[in-house]
N, C-alpha and C positions, 0 to 999 in steps of 0.2 A: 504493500500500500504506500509506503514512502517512497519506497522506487520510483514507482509512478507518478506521485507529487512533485518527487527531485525533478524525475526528467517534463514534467509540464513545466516548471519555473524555468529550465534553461532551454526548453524552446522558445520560451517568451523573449529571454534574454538573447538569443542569437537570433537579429534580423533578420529577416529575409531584403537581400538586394536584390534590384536588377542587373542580368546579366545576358550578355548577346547568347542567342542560341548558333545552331549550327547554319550555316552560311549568313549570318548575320555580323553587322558591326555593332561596337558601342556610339551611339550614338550619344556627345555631351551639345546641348540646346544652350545658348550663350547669349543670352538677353530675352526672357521670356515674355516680360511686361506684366501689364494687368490680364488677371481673365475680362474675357469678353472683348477688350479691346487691343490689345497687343497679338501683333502678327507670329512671335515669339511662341506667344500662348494657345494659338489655333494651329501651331506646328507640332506642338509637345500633344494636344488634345491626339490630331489626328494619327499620331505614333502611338500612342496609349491604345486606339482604339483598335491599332495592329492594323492600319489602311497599307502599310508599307514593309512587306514581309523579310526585308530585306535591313530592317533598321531595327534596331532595339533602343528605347531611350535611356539612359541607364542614370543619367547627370541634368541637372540645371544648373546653370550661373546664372544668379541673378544678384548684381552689387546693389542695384537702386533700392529693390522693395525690402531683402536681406540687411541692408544698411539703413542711410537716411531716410527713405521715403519708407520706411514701416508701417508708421504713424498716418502719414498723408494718404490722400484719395490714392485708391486702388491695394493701398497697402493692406487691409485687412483682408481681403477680397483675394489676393496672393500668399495669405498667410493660411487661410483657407483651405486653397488649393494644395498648395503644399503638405501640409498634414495629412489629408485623403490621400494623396499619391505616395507617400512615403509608407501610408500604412498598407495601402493594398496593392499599391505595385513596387515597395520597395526602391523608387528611385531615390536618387542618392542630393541634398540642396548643398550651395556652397556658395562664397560672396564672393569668390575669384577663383579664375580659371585657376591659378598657382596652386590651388588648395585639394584638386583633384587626385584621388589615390592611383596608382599604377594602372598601366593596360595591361588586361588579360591574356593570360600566356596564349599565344597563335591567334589571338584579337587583332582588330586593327581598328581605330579610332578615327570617327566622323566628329568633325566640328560643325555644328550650325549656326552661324553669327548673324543675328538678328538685333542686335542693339542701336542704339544711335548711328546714325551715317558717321557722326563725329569721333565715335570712338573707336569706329572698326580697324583703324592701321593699329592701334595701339591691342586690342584683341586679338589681333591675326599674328602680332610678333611671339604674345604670351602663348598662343595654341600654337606657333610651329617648335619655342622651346618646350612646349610639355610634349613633342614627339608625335602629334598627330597627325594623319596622314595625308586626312583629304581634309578638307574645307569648302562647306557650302556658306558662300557669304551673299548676306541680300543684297539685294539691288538698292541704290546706285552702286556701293560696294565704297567709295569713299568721297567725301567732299571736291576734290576737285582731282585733276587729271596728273598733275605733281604727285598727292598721295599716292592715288592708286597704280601708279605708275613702280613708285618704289615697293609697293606690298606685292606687285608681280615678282619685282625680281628677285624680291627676298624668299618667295617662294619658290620660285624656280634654283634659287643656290642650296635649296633647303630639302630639294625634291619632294615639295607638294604638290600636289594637286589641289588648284583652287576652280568651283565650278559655282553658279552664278545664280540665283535666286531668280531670274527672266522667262515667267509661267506662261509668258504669253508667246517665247516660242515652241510650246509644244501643245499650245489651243488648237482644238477645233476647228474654231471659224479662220483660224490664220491658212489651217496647212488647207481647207476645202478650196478658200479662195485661191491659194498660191498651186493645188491640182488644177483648176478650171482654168487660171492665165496659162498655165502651162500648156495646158491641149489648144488654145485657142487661139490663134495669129491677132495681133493688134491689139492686146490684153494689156489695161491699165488698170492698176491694184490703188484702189485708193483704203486707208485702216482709219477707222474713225470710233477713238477715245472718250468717253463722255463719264463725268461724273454728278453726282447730285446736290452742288452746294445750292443755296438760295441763291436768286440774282440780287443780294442787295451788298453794299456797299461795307456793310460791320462784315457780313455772313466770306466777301470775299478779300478784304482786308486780314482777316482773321487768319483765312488761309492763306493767303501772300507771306503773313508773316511766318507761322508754322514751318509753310516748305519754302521757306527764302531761296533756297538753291536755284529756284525757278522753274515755271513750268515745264522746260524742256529737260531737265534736271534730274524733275521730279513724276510727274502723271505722264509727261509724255515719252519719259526717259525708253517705256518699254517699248514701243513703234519705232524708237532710233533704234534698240538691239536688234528688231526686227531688218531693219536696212540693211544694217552690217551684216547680220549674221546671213541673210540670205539674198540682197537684193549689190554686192559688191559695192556699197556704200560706206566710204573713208573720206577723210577731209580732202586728200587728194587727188581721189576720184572724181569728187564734184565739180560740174562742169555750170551747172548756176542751180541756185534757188530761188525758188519766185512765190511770196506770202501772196494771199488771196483775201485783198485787202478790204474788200466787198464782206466778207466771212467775220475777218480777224478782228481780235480787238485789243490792246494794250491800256492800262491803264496806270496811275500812281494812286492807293489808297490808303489811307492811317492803318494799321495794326493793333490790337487792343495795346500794346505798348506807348501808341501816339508817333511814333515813327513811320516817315512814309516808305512804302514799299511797291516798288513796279516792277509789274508783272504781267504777262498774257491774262487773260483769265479765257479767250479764248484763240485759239491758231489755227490754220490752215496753210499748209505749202505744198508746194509740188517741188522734189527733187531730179534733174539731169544728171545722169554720169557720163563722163569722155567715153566710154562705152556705149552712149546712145541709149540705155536704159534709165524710164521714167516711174517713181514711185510717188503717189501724194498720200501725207497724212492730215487727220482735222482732228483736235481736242477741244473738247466743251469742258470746263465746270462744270459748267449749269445745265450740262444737255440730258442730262437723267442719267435712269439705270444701266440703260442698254447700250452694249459696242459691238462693233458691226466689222466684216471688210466689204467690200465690193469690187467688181469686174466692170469695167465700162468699156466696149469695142466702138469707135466713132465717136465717141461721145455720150452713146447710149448705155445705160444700165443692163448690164445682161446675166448678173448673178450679186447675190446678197445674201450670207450667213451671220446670226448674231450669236450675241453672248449675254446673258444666257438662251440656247434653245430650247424647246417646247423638253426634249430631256431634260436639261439643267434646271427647268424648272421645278419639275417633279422633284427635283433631288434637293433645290432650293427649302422648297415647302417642308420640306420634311427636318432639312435642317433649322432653321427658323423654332421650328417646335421645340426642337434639341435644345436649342444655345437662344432662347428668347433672350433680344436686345443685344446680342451680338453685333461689328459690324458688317454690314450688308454683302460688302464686296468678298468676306472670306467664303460664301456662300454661293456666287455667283462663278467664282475660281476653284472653289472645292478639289474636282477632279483633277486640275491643274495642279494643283499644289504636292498632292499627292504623287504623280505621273512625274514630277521633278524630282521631290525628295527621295522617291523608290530608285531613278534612276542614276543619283548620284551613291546611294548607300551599296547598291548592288556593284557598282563602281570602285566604291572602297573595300567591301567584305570580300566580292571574289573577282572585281580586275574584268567586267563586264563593261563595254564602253557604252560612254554616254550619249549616245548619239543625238542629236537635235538642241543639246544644253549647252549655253552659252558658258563661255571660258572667259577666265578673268581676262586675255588678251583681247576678247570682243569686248568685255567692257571697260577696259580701257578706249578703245577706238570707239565708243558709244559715247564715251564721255568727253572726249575731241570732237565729235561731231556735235554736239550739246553746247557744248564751249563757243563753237567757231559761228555755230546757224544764232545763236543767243542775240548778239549784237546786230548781223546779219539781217536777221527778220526784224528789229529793232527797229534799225535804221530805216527798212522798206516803209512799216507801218507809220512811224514817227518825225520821218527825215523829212 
């Protein structure tokens, strides 16, 4: 009878961790955020719920909510979560990457870098001394083209693998449009971005400030990886750009800070490459839920897939129910998100390539083209 009593207390005593199973990696998740509203946090959800058989989560880093922000908005909220996942799935919380216990013998370790744009060079230095392997880091991946330029090379002297958070190149409505120009002679692919802020002046001030980087930066960042990655679009390729001034719109608006800040709040361009190939994108704020591409032969419309389809809605609705007041767009990207983190972890656990995922050297060259069109379309609307 006390046998049995002894060994109930030291089961209780030895945790259960998480641990990658067979052809899986460790996956450590590196800025999770708030639930419900950190991108971080709907990463680590959909690994828990085992969407990606190839990733095991085993770690969270989280400095803000684990540190200062405990106390503040979203901090209880994270405190929360944490406890439930420590108790039933054993993952492991910690306030710095530094503080990570060893990798698993014949393991190999996925980093997922989800934190501020501003602090990802400084994250991506601490994940390659702690020995990991691969690295998926969001999108834009760092503030400006200088940074990221350096966290390339430092990975490449380091032999990681860094592969690129850019969901929108392995969407649906991208590769249907980019089959249909492809079969079709005289095939013009226009990609049209839209999001749901208010049209008033606090609602896009607010945002100006938030994502200062700038629209093309920022919302529109992923229809520039789309050029690069598939349409041979580099700053030196470009043979001219031309805003669609009729469309676009630039403004200067206060910030809740009282600082002014200018920004697109709407764009449209059509790019030329010395190749002779033409791609246009348009971004809305304000233009709603839905994002589109389209086919125009002559001028005419002659094909159009969105985002979400009549599928994604189904799958929408049902997540809505799940994660009530979540935001919108993790829901409308769902599969996407998935379809990228499966094919980078599969990547790192058994050396499967990534086919279709953007490489830290695409966004680098994303972020040159962002840089260079910025002023560019500036001057067109403005000058």
């Amino acid at each position: 009878e006390f046998q049995k009593e002894y060994e109930a207390i030291l089961q209780k005593k030895i945790k259960m961790v998480a641990a990658a199973g067979d052809k899986q990696c460790e996956v450590v998740l590196v800025g999770c955020g708030a639930p419900m509203r950190g991108m971080g946090w709907y990463h680590a959800v959909q690994m828990l719920k085992n969407k990606c058989p190839s990733a095991k989560l085993c770690f969270i880093v989280e400095p803000w909510f684990m540190g200062a922000g405990a106390s503040g908005p979203g901090g209880p909220e994270f405190g929360e979560f944490q406890k439930e996942y420590e108790e039933k799935d054993g993952v492991q919380f910690f306030k710095s990457v530094k503080d990570l216990p060893p990798i698993a013998e014949g393991k190999k370790r996925l980093a997922l870098i989800s934190g501020r744009t501003a602090d990802n060079p400084r994250l991506l230095t601490e994940c390659i001394e702690g020995k990991i392997s691969t690295i998926y880091l969001e999108k834009p991946g760092a503030p400006t083209v200088a940074e990221l330029s350096k966290m390339r090379d430092e990975a490449a002297a380091a032999g990681v693998a860094v592969l690129m958070g850019y969901n929108k190149n392995v969407c649906k409505y991208v590769s249907k449009a980019r089959e249909y120009a492809a079969a079709n002679e005289g095939s013009h692919i226009t990609f049209v971005s839209n999001n749901a802020y208010e049209n008033t002046p606090e609602s896009l001030g607010e945002c100006f400030e938030r994502n200062r980087e700038g629209m093309l930066k920022n919302m529109a960042i992923h229809e520039l990886a789309l050029l690069v990655s598939f349409f041979d679009v580099k700053v030196e390729t470009i043979e001219k750009c031309v805003a669609d001034k009729e469309f676009s719109s630039c403004q200067t608006l206060k910030g809740p800070s009282g600082n002014d800040f200018t920004d697109f709040d709407k764009i449209k361009f059509t790019i030329t490459t010395k190749s002779g190939k033409s791609v246009s994108v348009s971004a809305d704020r304000c233009g709603g839920d839905v994002s589109w591409a389209k086919v125009d032969i002559n001028g005419e419309e002659k094909f159009r897939h969105s985002m979400p389809d009549e599928e994604d809605k189904a799958n929408v609705t049902v997540l809505q129910k799940e994660y009530p007041g979540a935001m919108p767009y993790f829901f409308s990207q769902d599969p996407d998100y998935i379809t990228v983190k499966e094919k980078v972890a599969d990547f790192c656990a058994n050396g499967t390539e990534a086919t279709g995922i953007a490489t830290i050297d695409i966004a680098v060259e994303t972020l040159r083209v962002a840089e260079y069109l910025t002023p560019t379309l500036k001057d067109q609307l403005l000058g």
